[in-house]
MARBABA-675575 format. One line per 5 residues: their letters; for each residue x, y, z of N, C-alpha, C, O. Coordinates in Angstrom, 2 decimals. Layout:
BEGIN
A	X/Y/Z/X/Y/Z/X/Y/Z/X/Y/Z; ...
***
This chain:
BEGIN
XXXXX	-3.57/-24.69/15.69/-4.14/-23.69/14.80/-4.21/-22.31/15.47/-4.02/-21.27/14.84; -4.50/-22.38/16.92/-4.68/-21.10/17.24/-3.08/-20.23/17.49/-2.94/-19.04/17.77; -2.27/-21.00/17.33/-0.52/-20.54/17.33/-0.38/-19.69/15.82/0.00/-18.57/15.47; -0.80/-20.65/15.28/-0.66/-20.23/13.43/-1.36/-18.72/13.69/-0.71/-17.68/13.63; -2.52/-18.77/13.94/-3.92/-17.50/13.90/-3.18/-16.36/14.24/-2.98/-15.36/13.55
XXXXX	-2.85/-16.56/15.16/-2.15/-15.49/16.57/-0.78/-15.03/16.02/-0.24/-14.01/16.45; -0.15/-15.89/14.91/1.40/-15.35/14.96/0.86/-14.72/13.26/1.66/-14.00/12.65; -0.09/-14.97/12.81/-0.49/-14.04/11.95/-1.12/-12.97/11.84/-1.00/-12.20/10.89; -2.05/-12.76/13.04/-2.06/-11.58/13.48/-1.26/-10.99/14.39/-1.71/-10.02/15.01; 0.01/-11.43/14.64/0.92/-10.44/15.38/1.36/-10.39/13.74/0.33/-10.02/13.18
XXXXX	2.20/-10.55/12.90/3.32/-10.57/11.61/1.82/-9.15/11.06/2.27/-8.01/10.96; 1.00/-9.23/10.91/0.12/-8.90/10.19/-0.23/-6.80/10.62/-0.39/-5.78/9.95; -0.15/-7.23/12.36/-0.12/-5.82/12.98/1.46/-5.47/12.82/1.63/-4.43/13.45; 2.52/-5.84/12.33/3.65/-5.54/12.66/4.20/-4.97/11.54/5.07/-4.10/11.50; 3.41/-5.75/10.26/3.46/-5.18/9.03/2.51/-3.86/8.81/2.81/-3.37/7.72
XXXXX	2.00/-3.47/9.13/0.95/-2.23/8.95/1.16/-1.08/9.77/0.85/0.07/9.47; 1.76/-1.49/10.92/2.56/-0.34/11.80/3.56/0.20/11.42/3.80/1.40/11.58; 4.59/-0.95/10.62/5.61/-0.80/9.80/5.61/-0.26/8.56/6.61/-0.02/7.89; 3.59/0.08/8.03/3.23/1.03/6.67/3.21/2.32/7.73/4.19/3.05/7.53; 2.56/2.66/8.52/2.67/3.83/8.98/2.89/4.30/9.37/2.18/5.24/9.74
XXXXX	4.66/4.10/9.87/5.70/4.69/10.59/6.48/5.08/9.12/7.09/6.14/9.10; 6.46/3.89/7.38/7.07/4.59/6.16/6.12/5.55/5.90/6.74/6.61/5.81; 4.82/5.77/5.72/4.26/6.48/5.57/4.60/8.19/6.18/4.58/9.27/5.60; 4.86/7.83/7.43/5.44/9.40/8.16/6.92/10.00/8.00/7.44/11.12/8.11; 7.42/8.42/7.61/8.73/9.04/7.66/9.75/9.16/6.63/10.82/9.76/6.61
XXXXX	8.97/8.22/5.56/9.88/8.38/4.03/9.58/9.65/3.45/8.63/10.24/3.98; 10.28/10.34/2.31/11.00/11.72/2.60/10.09/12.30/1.40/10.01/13.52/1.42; 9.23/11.49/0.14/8.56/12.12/-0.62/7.33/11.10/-0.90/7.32/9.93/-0.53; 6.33/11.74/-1.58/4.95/11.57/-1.70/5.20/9.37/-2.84/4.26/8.57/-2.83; 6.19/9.13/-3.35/6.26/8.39/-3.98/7.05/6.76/-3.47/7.18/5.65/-3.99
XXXXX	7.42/7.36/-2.29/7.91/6.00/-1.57/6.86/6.12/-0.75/6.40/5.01/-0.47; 6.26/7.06/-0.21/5.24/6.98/1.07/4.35/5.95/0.42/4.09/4.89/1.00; 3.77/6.30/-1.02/2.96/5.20/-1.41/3.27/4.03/-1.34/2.48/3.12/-1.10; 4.65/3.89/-1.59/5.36/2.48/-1.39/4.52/1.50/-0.68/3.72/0.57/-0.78; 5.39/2.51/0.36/5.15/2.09/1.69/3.66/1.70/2.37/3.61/0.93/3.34
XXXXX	2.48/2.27/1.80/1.32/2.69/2.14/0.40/1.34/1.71/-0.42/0.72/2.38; 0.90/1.12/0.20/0.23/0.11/-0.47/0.76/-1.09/0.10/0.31/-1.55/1.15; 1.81/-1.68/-0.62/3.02/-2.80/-0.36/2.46/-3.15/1.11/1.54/-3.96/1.21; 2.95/-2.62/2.11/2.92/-3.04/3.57/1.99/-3.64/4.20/1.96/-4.67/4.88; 0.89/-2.57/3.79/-0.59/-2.55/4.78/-1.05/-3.21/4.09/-1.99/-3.73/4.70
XXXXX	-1.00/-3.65/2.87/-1.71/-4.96/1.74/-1.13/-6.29/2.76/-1.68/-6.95/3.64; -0.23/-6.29/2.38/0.48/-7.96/3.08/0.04/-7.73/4.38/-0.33/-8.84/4.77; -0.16/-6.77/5.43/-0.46/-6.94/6.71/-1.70/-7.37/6.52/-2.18/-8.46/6.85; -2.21/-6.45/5.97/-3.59/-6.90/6.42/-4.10/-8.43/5.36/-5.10/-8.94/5.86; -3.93/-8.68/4.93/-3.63/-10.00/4.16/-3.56/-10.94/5.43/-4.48/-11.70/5.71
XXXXX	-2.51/-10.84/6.10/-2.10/-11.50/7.53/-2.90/-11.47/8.20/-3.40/-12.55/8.53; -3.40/-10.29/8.71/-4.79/-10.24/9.86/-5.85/-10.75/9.58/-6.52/-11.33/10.44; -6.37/-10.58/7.89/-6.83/-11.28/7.65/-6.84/-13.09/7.32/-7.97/-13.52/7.09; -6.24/-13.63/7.29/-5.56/-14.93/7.34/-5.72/-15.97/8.71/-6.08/-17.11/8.99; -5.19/-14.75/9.34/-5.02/-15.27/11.02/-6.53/-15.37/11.41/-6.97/-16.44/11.83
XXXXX	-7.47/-14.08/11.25/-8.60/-14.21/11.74/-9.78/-15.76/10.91/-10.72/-16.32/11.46; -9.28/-16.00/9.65/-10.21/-17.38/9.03/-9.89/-18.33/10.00/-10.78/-19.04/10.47; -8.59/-18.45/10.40/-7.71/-18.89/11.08/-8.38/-19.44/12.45/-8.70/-20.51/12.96; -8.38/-18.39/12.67/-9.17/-18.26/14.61/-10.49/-18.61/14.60/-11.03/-19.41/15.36; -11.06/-17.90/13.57/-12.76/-18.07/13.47/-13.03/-19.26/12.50/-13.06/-18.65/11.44
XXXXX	-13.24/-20.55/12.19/-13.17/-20.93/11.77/-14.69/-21.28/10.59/-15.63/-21.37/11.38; -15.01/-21.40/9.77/-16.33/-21.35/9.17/-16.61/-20.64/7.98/-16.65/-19.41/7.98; -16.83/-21.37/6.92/-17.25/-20.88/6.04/-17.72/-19.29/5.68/-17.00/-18.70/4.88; -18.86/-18.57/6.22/-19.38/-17.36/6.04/-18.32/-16.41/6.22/-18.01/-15.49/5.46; -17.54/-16.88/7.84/-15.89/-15.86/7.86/-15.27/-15.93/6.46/-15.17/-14.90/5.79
XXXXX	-14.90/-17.02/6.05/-13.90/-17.09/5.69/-14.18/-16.81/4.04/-13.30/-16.87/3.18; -15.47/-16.52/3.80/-15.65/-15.87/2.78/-16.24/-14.59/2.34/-16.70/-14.45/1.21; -16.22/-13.63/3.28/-15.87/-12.20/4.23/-15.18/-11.72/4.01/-15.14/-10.68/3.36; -14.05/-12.52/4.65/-12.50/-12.00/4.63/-12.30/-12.10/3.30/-12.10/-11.09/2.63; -12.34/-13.28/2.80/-11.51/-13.46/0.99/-12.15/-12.08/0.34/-11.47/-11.17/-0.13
XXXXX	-13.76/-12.13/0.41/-13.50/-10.65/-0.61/-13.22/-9.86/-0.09/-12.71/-9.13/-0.94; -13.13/-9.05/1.47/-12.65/-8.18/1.30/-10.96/-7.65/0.92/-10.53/-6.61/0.41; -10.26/-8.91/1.44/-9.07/-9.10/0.80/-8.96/-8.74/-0.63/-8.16/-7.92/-1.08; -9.94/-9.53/-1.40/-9.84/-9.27/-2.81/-9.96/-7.63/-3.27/-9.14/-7.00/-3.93; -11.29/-7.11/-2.70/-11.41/-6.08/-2.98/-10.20/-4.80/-2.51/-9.99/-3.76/-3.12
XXXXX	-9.54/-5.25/-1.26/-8.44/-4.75/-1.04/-7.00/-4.45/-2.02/-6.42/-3.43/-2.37; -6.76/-6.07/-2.26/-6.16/-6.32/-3.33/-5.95/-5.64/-4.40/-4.82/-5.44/-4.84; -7.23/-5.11/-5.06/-7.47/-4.69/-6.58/-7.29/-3.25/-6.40/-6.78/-2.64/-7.34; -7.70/-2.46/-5.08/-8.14/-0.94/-4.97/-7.17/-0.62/-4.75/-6.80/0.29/-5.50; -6.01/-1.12/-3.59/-4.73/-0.17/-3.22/-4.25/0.12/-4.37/-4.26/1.28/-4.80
XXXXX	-3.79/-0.84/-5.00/-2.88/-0.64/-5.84/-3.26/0.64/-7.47/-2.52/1.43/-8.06; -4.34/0.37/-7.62/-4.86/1.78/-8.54/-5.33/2.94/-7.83/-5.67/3.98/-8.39; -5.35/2.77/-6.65/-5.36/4.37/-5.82/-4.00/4.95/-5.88/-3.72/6.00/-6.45; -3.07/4.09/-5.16/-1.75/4.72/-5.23/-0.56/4.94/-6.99/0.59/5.36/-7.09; -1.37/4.53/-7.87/-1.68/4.35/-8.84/-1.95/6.16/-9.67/-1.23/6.99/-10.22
XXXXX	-2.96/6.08/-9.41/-3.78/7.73/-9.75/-3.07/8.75/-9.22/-2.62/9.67/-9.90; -2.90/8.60/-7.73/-2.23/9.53/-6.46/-0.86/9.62/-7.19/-0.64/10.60/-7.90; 0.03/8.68/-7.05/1.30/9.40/-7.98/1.45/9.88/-9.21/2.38/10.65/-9.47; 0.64/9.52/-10.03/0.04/10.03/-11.60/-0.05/11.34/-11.05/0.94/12.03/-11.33; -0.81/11.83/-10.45/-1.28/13.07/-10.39/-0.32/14.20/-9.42/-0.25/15.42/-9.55
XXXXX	0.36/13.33/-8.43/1.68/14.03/-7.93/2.93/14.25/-9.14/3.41/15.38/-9.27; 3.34/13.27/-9.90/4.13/13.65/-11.29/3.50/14.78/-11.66/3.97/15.89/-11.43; 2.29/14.56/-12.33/1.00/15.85/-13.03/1.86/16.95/-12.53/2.79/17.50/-13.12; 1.35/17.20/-11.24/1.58/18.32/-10.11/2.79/19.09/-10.09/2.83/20.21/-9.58; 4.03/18.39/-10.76/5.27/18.71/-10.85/5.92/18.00/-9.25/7.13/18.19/-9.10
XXXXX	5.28/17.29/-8.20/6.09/16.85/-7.56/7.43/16.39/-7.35/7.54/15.20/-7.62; 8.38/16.88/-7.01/9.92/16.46/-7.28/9.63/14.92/-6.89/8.61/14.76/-6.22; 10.23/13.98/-7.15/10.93/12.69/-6.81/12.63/12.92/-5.94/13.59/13.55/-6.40; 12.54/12.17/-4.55/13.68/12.46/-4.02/14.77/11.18/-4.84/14.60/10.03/-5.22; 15.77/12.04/-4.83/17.03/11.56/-5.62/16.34/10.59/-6.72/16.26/9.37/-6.76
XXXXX	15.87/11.60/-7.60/15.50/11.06/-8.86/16.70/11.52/-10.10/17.06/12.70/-10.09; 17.23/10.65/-11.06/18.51/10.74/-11.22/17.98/10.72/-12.67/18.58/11.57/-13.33; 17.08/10.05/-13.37/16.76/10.19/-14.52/15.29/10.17/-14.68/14.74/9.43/-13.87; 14.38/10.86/-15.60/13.39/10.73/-15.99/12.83/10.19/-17.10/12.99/10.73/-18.19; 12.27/9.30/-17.00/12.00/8.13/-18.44/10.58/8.45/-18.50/9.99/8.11/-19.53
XXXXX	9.97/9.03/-17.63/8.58/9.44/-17.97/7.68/10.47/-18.94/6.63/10.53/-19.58; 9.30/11.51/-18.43/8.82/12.86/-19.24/8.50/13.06/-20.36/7.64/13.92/-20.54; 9.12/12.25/-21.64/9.12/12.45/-22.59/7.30/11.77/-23.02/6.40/12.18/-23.75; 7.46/10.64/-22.18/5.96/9.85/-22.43/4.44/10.94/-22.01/3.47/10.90/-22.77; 4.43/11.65/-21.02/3.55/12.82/-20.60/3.22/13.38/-21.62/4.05/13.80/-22.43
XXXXX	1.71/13.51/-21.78/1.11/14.09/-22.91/1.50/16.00/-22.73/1.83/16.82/-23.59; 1.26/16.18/-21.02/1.62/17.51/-20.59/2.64/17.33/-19.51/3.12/16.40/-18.88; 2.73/18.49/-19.58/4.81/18.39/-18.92/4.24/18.31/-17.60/3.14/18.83/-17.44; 4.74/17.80/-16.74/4.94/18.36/-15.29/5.38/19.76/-14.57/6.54/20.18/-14.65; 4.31/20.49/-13.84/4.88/22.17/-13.67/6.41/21.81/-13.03/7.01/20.74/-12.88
XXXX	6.71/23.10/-12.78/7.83/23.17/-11.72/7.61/23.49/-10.81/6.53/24.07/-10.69; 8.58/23.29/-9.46/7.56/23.00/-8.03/7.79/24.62/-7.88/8.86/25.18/-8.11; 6.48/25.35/-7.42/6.87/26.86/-7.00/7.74/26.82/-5.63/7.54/25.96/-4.77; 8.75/27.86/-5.50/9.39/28.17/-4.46/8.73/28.49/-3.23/9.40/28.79/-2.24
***
């Protein structure tokens, strides 16, 4: 068990380092989220996992589940709002090739000032 624990908290730190190296280095505000949510959710999912894992006992292991849960539910409508409101903003999308949104927007998206 403590092999399992340990290789889930290595997969777990490897995934979340791997959110915030996309985070710095993908090229607009809408993959960064990608990257931000997606990654560091499943990592830490892992770290969390590994640690019920290691620590073994009830009170842990129902700690971790909600905060997992509560994790779960929040990334995803933060990054959620955050690109809503970057579209809003007129944020370009890199190599965005068609827009299926625009027409749905109650108000247009500005244009990005120079």
């Amino acid at each position: 068990m403590r092999v399992l624990g340990e290789s889930l908290l290595g997969v777990g730190a490897a995934l979340m380092a791997l959110a915030g190296i996309g985070v710095l280095r993908l090229p607009d505000v809408y993959a960064r989220l990608q990257a931000g949510t997606k990654a560091a959710s499943l990592g830490l999912a892992c770290v969390f996992v590994g640690t019920a894992v290691l620590l073994p006992g009830a009170s842990v292991a129902v700690k971790l589940g909600l905060a997992l849960v509560f994790q779960l539910l929040t990334a995803p409508l933060a990054a959620h709002v955050i690109g809503r409101a970057a579209y809003r903003a007129g944020i370009p999308a890199w190599r965005l090739e068609l827009d299926e949104l625009r027409d749905r927007v109650s108000t247009p998206p500005r244009p990005p000032e120079p």
